[in-house]
KETIDREN-124334 format. One line per field, with one value per residue: residue number from 1; residue in one letter; x, y, z of N, C-alpha, C in turn. Coordinates in Angstrom, 1 decimal, padded with zeros to 4 digits. Layout:
N
seq = NUM / ...
type = a / ...
n.px = X / ...
n.py = Y / ...
n.pz = Z / ...
ca.px = X / ...
ca.py = Y / ...
ca.pz = Z / ...
c.px = X / ...
c.py = Y / ...
c.pz = Z / ...
This chain:
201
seq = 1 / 2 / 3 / 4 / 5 / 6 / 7 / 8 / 9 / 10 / 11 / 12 / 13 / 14 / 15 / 16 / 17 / 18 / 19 / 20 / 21 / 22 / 23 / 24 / 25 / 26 / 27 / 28 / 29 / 30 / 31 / 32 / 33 / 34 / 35 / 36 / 37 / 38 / 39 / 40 / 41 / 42 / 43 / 44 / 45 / 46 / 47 / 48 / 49 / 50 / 51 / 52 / 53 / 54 / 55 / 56 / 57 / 58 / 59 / 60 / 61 / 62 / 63 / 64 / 65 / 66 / 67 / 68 / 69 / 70 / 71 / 72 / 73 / 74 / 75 / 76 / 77 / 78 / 79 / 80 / 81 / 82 / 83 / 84 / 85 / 86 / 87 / 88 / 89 / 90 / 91 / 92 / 93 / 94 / 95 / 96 / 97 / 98 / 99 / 100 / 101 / 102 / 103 / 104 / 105 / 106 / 107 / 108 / 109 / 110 / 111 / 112 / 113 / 114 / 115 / 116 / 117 / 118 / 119 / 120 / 121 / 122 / 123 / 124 / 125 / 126 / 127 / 128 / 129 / 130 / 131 / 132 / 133 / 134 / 135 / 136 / 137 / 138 / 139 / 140 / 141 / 142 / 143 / 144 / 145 / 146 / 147 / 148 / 149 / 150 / 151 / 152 / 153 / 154 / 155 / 156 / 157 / 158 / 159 / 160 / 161 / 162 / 163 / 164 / 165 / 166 / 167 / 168 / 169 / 170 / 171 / 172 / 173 / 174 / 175 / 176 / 177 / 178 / 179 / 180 / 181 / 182 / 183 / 184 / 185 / 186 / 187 / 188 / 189 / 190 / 191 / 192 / 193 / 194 / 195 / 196 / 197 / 198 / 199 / 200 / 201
type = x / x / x / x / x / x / x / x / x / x / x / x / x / x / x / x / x / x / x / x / x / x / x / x / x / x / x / x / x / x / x / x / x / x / x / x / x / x / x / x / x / x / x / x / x / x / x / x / x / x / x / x / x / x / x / x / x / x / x / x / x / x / x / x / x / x / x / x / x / x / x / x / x / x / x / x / x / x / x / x / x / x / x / x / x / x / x / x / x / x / x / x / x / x / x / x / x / x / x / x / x / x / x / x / x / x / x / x / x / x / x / x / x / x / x / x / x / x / x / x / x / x / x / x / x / x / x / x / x / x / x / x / x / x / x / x / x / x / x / x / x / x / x / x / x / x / x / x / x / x / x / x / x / x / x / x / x / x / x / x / x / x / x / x / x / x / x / x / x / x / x / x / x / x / x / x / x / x / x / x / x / x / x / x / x / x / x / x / x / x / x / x / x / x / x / x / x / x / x / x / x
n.px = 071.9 / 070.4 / 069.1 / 071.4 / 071.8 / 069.8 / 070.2 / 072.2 / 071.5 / 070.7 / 073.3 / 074.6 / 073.5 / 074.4 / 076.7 / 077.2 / 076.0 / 078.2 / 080.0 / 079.4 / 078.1 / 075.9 / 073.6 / 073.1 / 074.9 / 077.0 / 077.0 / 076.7 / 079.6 / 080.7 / 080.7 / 082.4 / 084.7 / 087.6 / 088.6 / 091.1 / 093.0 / 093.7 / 095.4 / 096.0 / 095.9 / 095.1 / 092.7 / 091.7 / 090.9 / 089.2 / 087.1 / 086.3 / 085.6 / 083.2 / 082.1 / 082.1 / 080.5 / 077.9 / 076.8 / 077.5 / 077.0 / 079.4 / 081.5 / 079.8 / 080.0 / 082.1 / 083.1 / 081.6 / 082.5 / 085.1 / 084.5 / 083.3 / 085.7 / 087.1 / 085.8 / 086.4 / 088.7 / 090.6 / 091.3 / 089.8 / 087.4 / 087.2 / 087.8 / 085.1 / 082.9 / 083.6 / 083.5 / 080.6 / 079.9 / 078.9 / 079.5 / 082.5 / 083.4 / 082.7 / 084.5 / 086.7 / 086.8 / 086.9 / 089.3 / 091.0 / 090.2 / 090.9 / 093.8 / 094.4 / 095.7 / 098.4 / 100.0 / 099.9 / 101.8 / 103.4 / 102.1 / 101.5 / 104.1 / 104.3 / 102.3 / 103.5 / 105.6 / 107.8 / 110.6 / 109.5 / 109.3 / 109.7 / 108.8 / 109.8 / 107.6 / 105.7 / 105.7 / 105.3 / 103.2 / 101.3 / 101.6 / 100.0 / 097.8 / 097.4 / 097.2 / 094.6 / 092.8 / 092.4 / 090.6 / 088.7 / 088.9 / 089.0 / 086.5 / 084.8 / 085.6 / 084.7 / 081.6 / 081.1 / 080.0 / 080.8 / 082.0 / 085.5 / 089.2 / 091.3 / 094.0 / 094.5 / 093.8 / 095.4 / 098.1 / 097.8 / 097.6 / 100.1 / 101.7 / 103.3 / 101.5 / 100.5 / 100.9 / 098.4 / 097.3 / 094.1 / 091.7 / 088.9 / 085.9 / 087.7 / 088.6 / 086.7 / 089.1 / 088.3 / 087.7 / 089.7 / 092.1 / 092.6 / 093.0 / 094.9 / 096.7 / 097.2 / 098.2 / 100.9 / 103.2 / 103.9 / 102.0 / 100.1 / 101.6 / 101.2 / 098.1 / 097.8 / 098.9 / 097.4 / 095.0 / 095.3 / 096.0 / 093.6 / 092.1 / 093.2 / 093.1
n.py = 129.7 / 130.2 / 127.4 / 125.9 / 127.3 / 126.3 / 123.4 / 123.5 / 124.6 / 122.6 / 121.8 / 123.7 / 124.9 / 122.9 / 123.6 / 125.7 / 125.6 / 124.1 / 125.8 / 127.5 / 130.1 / 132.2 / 131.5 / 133.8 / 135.5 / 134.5 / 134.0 / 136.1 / 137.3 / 135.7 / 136.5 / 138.8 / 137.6 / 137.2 / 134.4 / 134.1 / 134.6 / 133.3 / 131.5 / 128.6 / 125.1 / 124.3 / 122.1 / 123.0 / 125.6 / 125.1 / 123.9 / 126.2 / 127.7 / 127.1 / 127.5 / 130.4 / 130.9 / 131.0 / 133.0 / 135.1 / 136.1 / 136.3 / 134.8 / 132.4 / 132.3 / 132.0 / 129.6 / 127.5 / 128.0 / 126.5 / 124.0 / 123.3 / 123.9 / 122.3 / 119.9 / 119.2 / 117.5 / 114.3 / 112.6 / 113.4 / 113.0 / 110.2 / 108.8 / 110.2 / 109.0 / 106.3 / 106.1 / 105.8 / 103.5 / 100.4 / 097.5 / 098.1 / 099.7 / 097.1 / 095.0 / 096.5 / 096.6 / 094.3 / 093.4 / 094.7 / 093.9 / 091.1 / 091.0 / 093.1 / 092.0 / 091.4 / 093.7 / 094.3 / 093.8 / 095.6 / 098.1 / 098.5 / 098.5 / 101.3 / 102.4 / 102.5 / 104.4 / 103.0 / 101.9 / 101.5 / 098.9 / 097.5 / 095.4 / 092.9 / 091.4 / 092.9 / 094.6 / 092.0 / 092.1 / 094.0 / 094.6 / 092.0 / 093.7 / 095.4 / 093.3 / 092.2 / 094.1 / 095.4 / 094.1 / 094.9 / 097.8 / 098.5 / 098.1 / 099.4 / 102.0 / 102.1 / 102.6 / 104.7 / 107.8 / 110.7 / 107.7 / 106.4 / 106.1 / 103.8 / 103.8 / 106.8 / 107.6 / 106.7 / 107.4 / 110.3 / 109.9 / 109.1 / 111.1 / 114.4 / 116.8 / 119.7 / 123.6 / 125.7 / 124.1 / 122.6 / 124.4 / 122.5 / 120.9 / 118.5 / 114.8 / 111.7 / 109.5 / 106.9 / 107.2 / 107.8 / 106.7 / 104.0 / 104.5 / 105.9 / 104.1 / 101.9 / 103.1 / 103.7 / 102.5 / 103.0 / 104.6 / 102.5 / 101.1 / 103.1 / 103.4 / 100.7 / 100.6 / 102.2 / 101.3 / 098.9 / 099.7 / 101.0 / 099.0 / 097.6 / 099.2
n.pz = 095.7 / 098.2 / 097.9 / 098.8 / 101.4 / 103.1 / 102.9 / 104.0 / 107.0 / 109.2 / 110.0 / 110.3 / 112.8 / 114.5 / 114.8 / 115.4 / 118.1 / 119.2 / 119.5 / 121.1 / 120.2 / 119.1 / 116.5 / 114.3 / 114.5 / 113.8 / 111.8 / 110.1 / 111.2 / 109.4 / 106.4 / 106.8 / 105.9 / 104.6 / 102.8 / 100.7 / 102.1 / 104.3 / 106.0 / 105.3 / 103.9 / 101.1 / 100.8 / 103.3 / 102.9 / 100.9 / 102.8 / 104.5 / 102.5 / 102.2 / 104.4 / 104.8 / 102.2 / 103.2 / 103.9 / 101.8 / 099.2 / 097.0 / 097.9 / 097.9 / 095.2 / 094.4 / 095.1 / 094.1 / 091.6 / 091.8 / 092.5 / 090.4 / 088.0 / 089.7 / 089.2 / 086.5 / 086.5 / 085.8 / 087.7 / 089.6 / 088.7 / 088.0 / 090.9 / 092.2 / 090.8 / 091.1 / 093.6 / 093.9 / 092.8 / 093.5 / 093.1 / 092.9 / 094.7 / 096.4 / 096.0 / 096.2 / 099.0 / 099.8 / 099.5 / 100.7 / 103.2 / 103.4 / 103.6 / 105.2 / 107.6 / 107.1 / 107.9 / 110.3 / 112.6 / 111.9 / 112.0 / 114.3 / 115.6 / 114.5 / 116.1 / 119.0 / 118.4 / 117.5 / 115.0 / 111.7 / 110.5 / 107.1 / 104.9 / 102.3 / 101.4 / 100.8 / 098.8 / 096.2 / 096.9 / 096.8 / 093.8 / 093.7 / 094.5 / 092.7 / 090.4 / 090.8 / 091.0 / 088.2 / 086.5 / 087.4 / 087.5 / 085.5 / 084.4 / 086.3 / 085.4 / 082.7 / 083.3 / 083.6 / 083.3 / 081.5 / 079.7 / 081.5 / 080.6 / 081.6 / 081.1 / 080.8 / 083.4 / 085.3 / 084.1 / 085.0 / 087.4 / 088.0 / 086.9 / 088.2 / 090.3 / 088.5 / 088.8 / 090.3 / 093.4 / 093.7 / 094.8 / 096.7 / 097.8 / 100.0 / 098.9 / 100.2 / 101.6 / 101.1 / 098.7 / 096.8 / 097.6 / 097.1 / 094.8 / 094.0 / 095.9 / 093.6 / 091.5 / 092.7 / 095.1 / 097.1 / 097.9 / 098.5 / 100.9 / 102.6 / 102.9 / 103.6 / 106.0 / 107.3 / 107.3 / 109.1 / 111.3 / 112.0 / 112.3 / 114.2 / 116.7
ca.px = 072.5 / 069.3 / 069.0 / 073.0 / 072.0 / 068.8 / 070.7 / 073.5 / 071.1 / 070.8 / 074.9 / 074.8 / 072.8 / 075.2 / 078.2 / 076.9 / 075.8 / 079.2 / 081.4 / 079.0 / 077.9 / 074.6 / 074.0 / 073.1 / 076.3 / 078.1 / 076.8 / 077.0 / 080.8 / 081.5 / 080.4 / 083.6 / 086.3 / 088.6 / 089.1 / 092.3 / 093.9 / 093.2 / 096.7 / 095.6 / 096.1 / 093.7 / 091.5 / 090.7 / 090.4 / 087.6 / 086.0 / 086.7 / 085.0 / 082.1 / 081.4 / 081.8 / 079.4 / 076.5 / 076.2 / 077.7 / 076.7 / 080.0 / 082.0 / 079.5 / 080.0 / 083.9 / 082.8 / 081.1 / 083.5 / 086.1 / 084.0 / 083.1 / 086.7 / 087.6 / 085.1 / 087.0 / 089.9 / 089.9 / 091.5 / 088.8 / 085.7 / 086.8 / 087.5 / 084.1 / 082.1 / 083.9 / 082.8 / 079.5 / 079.8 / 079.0 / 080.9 / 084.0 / 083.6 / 082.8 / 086.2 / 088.5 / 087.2 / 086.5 / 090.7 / 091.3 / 089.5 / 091.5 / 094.7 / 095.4 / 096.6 / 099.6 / 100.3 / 099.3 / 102.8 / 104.4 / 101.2 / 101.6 / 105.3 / 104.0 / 101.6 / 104.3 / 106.6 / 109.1 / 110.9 / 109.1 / 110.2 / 109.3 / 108.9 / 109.8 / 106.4 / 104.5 / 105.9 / 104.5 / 101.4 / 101.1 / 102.0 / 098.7 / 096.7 / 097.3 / 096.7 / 093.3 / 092.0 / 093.3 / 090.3 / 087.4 / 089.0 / 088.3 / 085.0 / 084.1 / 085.5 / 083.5 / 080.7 / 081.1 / 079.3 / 081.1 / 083.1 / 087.0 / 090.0 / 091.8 / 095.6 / 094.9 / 093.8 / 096.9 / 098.6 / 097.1 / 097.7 / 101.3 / 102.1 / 103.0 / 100.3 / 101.0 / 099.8 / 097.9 / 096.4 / 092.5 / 090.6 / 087.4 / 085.7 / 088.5 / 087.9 / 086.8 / 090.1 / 087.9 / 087.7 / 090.7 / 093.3 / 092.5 / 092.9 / 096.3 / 097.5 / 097.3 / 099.3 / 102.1 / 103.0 / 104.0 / 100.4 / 099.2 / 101.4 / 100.5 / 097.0 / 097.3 / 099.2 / 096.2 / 094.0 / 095.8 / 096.2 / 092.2 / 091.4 / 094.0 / 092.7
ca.py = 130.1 / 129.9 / 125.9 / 126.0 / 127.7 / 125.8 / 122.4 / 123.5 / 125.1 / 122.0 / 121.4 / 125.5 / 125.3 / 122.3 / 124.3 / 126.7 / 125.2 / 123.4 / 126.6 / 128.1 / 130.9 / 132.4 / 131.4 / 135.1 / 136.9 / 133.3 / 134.2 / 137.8 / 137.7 / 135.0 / 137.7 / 139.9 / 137.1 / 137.1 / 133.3 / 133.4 / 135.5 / 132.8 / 130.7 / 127.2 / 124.5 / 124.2 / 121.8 / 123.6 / 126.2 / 124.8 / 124.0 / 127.7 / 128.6 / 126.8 / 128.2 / 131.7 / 131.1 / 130.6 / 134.5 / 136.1 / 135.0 / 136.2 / 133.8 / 131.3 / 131.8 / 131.5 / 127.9 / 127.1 / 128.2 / 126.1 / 122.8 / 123.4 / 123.8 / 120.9 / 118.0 / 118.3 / 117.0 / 113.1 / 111.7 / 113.6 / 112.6 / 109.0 / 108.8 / 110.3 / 108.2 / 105.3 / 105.9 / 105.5 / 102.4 / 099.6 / 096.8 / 098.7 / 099.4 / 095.6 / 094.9 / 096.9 / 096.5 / 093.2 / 093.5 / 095.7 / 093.0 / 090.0 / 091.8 / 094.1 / 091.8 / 091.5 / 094.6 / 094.3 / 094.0 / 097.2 / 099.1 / 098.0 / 099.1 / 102.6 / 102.9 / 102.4 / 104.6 / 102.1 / 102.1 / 100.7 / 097.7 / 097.4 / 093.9 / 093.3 / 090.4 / 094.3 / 094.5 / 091.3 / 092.5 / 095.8 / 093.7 / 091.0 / 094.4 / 095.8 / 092.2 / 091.8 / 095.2 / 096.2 / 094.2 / 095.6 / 099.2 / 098.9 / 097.7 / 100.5 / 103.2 / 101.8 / 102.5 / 106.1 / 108.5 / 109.4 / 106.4 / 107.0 / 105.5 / 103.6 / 104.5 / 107.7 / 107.8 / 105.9 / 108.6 / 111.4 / 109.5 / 109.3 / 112.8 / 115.2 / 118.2 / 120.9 / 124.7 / 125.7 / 123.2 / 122.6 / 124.6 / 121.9 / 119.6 / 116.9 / 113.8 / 110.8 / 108.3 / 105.4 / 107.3 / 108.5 / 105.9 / 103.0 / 104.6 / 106.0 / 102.8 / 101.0 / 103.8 / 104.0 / 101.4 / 104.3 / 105.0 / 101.5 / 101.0 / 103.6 / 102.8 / 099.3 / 100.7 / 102.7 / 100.5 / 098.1 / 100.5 / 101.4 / 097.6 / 097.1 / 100.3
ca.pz = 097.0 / 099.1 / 098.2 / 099.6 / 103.3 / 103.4 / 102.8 / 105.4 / 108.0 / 110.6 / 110.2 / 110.7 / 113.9 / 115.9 / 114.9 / 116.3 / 119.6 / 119.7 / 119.3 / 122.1 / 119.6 / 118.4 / 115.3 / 113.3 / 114.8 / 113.8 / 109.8 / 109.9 / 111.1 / 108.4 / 105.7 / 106.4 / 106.0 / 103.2 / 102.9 / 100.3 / 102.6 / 105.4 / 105.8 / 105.3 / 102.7 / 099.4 / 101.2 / 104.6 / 102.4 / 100.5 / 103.7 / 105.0 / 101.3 / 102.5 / 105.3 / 104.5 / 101.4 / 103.8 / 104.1 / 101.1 / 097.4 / 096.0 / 098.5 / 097.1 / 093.4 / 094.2 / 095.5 / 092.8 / 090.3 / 092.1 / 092.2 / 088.8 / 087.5 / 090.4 / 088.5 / 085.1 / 086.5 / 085.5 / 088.8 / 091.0 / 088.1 / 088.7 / 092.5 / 092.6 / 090.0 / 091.6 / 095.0 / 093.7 / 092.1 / 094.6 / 092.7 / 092.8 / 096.6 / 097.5 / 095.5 / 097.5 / 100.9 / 100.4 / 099.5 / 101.8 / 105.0 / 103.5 / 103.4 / 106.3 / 108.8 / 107.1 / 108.0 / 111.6 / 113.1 / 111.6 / 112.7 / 115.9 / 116.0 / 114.3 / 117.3 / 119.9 / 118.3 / 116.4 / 113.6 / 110.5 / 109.7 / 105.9 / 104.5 / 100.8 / 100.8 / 101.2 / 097.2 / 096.1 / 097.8 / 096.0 / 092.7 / 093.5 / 094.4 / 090.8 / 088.9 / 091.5 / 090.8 / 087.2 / 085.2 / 088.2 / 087.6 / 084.1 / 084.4 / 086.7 / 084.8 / 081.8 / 083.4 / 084.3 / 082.0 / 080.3 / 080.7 / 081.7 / 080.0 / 082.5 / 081.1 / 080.8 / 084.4 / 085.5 / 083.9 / 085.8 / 089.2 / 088.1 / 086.8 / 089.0 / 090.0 / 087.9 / 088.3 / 092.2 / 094.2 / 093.8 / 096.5 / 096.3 / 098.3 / 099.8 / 098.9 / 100.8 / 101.8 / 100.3 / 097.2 / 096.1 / 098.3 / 096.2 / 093.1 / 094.2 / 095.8 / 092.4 / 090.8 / 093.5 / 095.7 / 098.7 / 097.9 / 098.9 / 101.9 / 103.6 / 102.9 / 104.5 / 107.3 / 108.2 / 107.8 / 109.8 / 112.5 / 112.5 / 112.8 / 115.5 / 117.6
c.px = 071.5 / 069.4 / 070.5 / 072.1 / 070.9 / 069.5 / 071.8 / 072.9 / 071.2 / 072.4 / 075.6 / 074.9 / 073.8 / 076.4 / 078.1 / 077.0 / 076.9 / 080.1 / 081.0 / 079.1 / 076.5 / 075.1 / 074.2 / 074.3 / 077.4 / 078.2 / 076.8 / 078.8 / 081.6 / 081.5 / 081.6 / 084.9 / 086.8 / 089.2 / 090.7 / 092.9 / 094.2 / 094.8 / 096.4 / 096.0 / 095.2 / 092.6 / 090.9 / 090.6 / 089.3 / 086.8 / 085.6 / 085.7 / 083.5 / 081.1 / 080.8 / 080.9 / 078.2 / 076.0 / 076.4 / 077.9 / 078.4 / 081.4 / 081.1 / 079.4 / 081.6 / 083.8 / 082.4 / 081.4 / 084.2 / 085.6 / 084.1 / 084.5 / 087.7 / 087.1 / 085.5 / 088.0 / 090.0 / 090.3 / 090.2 / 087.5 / 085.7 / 086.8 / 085.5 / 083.1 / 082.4 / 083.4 / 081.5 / 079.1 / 080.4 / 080.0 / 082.3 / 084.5 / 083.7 / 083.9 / 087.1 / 087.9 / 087.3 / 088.8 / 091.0 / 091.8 / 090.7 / 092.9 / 095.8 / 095.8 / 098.1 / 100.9 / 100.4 / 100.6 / 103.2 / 103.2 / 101.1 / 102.4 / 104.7 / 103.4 / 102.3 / 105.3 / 107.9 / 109.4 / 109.9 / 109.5 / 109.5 / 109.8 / 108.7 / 108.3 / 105.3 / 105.0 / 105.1 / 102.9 / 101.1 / 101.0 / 100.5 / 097.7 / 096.5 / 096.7 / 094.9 / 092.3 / 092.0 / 091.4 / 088.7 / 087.4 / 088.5 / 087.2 / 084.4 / 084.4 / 084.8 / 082.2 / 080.4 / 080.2 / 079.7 / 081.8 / 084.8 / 087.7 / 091.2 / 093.4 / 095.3 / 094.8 / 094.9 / 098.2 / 098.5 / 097.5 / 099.3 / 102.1 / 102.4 / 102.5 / 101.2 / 100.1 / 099.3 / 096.9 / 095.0 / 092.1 / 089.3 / 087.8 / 087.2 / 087.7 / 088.1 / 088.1 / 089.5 / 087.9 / 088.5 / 092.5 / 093.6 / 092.8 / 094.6 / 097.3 / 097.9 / 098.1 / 100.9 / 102.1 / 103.7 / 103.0 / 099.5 / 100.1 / 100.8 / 098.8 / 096.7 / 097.6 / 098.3 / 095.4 / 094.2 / 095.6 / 094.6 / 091.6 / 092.5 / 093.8 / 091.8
c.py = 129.8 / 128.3 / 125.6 / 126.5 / 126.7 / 124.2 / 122.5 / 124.3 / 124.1 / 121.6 / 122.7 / 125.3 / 124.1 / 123.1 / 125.3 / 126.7 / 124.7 / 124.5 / 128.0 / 129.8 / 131.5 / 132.5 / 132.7 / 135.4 / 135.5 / 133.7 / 135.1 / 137.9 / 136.5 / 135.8 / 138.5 / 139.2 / 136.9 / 135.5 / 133.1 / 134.1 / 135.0 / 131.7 / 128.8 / 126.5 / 124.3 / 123.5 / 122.0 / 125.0 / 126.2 / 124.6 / 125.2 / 128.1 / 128.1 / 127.0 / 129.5 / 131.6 / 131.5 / 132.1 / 135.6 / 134.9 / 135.2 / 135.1 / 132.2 / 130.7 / 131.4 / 129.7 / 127.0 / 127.0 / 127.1 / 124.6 / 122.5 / 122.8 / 122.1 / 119.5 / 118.0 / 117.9 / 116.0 / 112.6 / 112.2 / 113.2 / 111.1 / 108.5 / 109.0 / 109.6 / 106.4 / 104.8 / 105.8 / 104.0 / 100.9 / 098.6 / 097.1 / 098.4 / 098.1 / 095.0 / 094.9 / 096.4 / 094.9 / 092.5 / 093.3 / 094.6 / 091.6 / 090.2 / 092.5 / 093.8 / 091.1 / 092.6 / 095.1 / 094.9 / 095.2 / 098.1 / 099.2 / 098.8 / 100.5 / 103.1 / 103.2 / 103.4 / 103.9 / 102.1 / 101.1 / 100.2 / 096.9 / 095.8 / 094.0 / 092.1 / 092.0 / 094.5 / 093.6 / 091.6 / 093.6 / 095.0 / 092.7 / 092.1 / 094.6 / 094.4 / 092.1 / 093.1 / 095.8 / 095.8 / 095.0 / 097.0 / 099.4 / 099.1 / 098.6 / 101.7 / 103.5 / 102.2 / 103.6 / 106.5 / 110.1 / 108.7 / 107.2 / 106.2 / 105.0 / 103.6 / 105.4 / 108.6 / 107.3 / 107.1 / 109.9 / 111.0 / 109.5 / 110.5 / 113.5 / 116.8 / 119.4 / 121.9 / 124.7 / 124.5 / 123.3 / 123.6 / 123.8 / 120.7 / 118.6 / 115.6 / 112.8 / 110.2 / 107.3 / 105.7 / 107.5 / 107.4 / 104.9 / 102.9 / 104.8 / 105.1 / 101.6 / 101.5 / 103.4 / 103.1 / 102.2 / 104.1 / 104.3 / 101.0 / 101.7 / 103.8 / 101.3 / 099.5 / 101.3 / 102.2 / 099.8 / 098.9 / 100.8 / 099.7 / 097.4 / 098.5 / 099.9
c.pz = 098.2 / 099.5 / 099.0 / 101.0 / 103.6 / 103.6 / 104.5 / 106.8 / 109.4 / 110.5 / 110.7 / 112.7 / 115.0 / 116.1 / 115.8 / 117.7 / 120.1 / 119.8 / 120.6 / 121.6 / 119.4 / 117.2 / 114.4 / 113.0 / 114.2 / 111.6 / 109.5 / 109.9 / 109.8 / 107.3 / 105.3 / 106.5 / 104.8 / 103.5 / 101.9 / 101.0 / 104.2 / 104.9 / 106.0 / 103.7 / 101.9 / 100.1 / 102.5 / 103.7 / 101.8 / 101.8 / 104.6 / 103.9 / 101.7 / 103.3 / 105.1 / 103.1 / 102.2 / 103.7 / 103.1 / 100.0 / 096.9 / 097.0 / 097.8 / 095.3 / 093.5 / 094.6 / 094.7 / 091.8 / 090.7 / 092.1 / 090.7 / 087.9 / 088.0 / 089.2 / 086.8 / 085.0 / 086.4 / 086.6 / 089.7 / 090.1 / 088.4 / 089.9 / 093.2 / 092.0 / 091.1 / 092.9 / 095.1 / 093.5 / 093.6 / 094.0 / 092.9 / 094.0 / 096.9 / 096.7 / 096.3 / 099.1 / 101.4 / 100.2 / 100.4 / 103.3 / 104.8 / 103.6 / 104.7 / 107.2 / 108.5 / 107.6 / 109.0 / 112.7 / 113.0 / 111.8 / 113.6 / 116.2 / 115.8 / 115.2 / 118.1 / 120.0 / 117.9 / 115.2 / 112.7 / 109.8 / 108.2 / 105.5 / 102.8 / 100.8 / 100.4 / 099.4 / 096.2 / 096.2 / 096.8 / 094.4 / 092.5 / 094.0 / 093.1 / 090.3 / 089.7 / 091.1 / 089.3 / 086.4 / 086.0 / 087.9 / 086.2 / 083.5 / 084.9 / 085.8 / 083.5 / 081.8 / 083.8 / 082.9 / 082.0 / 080.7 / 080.8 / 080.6 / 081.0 / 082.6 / 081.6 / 082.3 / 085.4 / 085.6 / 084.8 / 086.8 / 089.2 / 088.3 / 088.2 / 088.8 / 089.7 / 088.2 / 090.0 / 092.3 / 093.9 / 095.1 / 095.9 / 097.6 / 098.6 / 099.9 / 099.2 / 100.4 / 101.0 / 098.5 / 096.3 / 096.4 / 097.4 / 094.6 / 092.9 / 094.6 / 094.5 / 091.6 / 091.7 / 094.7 / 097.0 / 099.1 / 099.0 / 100.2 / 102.7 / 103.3 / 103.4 / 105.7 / 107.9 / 108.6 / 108.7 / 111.7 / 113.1 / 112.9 / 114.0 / 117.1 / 118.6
């Protein structure tokens, strides 16, 4: 718990200065908050859990339990293993870069307020992400430790989540988008239309 506040003290101290607080009275009143009783969704709740650890251990063992329980789930062990693995990453973005100005027009319109005019070549597309990515995904999840099983990860991204939401850590867009786009082809437009939208900004 100590290595935890000592880690999050200079991220402590802007918050602080930005929320035009003193810090003590900022970690003392975090102390007396009941975070599941705080109306938010699983993952501002984890970041809510994170806060309020800084001052009270048993807010920080609930954080730690909930990571804990979070990393033996196999979509969040490979999203995170994955976002390690530099091959992986220079895969997709290098996708991603050749990719997103197909997409350009109907992010345009979504900026403006227009309907979204869906194009079936965006199928096709989704179709040559999977065959472009399927034998790199394999190769990365091989390489995890332990390694994954790239069905049965497939599986998991398909399923739907059973049982309460994770409160943990949310996890990076790069890490998690790409894995879901290759399951679900929703998944992967709206992951080009974002992209699209952030390169046309």
């Amino acid at each position: 718990h100590e290595g935890f506040q000592q880690a999050l003290e200079p991220a402590l101290s802007q918050l602080a200065e930005e929320l035009h607080v003193e810090e003590d009275d900022f970690v003392q009143a975090l102390a007396h908050v009941d975070v599941a009783a705080l109306p938010l969704p699983p993952e501002r709740q984890a970041c809510a859990l994170q806060v309020c650890s800084l001052d009270s251990f048993s807010n920080f063992s609930l954080l730690m339990g909930s990571e804990a329980r979070a990393a033996r789930e196999v979509v969040r062990c490979a999203a995170l293993g994955l976002q390690a693995d530099a091959d992986w990453q220079a895969t997709v973005r290098a996708y991603l870069r050749q990719n997103a100005h197909r997409f350009a027009d109907a992010a345009d319109a979504v900026r403006r307020g227009l309907p979204l005019n869906k194009q079936l070549a965006w199928t096709a597309l989704h179709q040559d992400y999977q065959l472009h990515l399927e034998e790199p995904l394999e190769e990365a999840l091989s390489r995890l430790a332990p390694p994954l099983d790239a069905q049965e990860l497939l599986e998991q991204l398909a399923a739907a989540p059973t049982g309460p939401a994770l409160v943990a850590t949310p996890l990076a867009p790069l890490a998690i988008e790409p894995l879901r786009a290759f399951a679900e082809y929703t998944a992967f437009e709206a992951m080009m239309l974002s992209l699209a939208q952030q390169l046309g900004a």
